[in-house]
N, C-alpha and C positions, 0 to 999 in steps of 0.2 A: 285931513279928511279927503278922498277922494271923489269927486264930484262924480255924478250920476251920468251915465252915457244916456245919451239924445234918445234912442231905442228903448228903454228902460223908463225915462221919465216918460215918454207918451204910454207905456203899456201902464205904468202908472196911475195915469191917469184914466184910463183903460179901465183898472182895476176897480177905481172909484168909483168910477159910473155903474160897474155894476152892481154897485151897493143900491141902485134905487131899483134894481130888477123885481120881478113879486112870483118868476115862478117858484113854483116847490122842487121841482127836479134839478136845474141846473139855471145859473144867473151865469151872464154875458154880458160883458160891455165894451163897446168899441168906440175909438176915435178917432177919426179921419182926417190927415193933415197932409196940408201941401207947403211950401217953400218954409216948413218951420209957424203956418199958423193952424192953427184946429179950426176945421171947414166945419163939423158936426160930431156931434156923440150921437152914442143911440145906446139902449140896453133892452134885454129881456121884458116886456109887459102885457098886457090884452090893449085894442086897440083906445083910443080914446074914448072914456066915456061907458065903457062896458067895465064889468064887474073882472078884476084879477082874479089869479086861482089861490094867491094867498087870503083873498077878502073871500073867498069862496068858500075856503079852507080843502080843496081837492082839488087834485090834479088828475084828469080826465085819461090822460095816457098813462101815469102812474095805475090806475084804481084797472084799468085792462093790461097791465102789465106789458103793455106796445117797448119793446127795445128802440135803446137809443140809435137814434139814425133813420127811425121807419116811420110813417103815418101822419106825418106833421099836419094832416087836416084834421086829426082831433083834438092839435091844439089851440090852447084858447090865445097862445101868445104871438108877437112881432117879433121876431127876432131881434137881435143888436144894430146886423149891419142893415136890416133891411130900414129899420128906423134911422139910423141916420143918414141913409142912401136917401130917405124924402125928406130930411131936412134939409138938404145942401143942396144946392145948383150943378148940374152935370159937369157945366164949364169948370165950376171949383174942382170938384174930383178929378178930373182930368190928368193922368200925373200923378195922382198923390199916392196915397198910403195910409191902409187902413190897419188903427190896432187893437188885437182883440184878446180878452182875454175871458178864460172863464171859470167860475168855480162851482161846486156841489154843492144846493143849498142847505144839505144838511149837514155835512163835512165842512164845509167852508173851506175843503183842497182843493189846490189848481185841478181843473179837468185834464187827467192824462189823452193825452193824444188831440185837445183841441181843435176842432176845424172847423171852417163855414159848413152847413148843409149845402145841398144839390140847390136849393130856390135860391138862397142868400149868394152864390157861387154865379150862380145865372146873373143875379143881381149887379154884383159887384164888377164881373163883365161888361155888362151893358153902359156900368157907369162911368167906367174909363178908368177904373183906381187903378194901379200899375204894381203895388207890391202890397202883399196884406203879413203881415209880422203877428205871429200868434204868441203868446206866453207859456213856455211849458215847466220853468220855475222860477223863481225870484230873481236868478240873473240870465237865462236862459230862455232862448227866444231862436224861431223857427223862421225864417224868411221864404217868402212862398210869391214867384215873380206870377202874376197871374194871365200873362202870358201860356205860359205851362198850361194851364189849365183849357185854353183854347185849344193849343196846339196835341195833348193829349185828351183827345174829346171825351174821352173812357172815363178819364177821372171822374166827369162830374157823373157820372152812372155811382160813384159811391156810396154806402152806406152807414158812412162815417161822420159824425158832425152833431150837434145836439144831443 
């Protein structure tokens, strides 16, 4: 049998997490490691304590038909990396590596073309992570130095990502 590459078991676990996600459109889950320990998860949800859009039963961007990538202040959710970006201490991030993966919550497919959004992008800058590894199928995987993303500032103008 051959054992799991280090990259693959975290987006694994990745994957896991976002089984607790509750939007309707798209679940995300991320995990953020450094020297080989997991700093924090985060997944797709409404903030604490406020109602999901699956207890809801509608999703407020679906029901205006708003395109993925555009309007994220109608949504009712936290993204992945931004929740596990306040679970963790800055210091931890530092260096690390965050891994994300996403899928469709009504397909249950990998999301093609995966990305952070423009806020969670800002984010994940700010917090010092150094590589973020997307999933784009079961053994395939996208490494994204986030660097890059500073130094082409344009990127984050994207409207690619959720």
């Amino acid at each position: 049998m051959e054992r799991r590459d280090k990259h693959n078991y975290y987006l694994d676990i990745a994957e896991t997490v976002l089984e607790r996600g509750t939007c309707l459109r798209r679940n995300y889950g991320c995990a953020i490691v450094k020297n080989d320990e997991i700093i924090s998860t985060g997944y797709t949800g409404a903030p604490r304590g406020r109602k999901n859009c699956n207890d809801l039963g509608f999703c407020r961007r679906e029901q205006l038909k708003v395109p993925r990538g555009t309007q994220y202040e109608l949504c009712r959710s936290v993204h992945s990396e931004a929740n596990a970006i306040i679970s963790a201490s800055r210091k931890d991030m530092i260096g690390g590596t965050l891994y994300l993966v996403g899928k469709d919550a009504n397909t249950g497919e990998l999301v093609k073309d995966a990305n952070s959004c423009i806020m969670c992008k800002r984010l994940i800058i700010n917090s010092g992570i150094e590589f973020v590894i997307i999933r784009d199928t079961e053994k395939d995987y996208r490494v994204i130095k986030v660097q890059e993303w500073i130094d082409n500032d344009d990127s984050l103008s994207d409207t690619f990502g959720y």
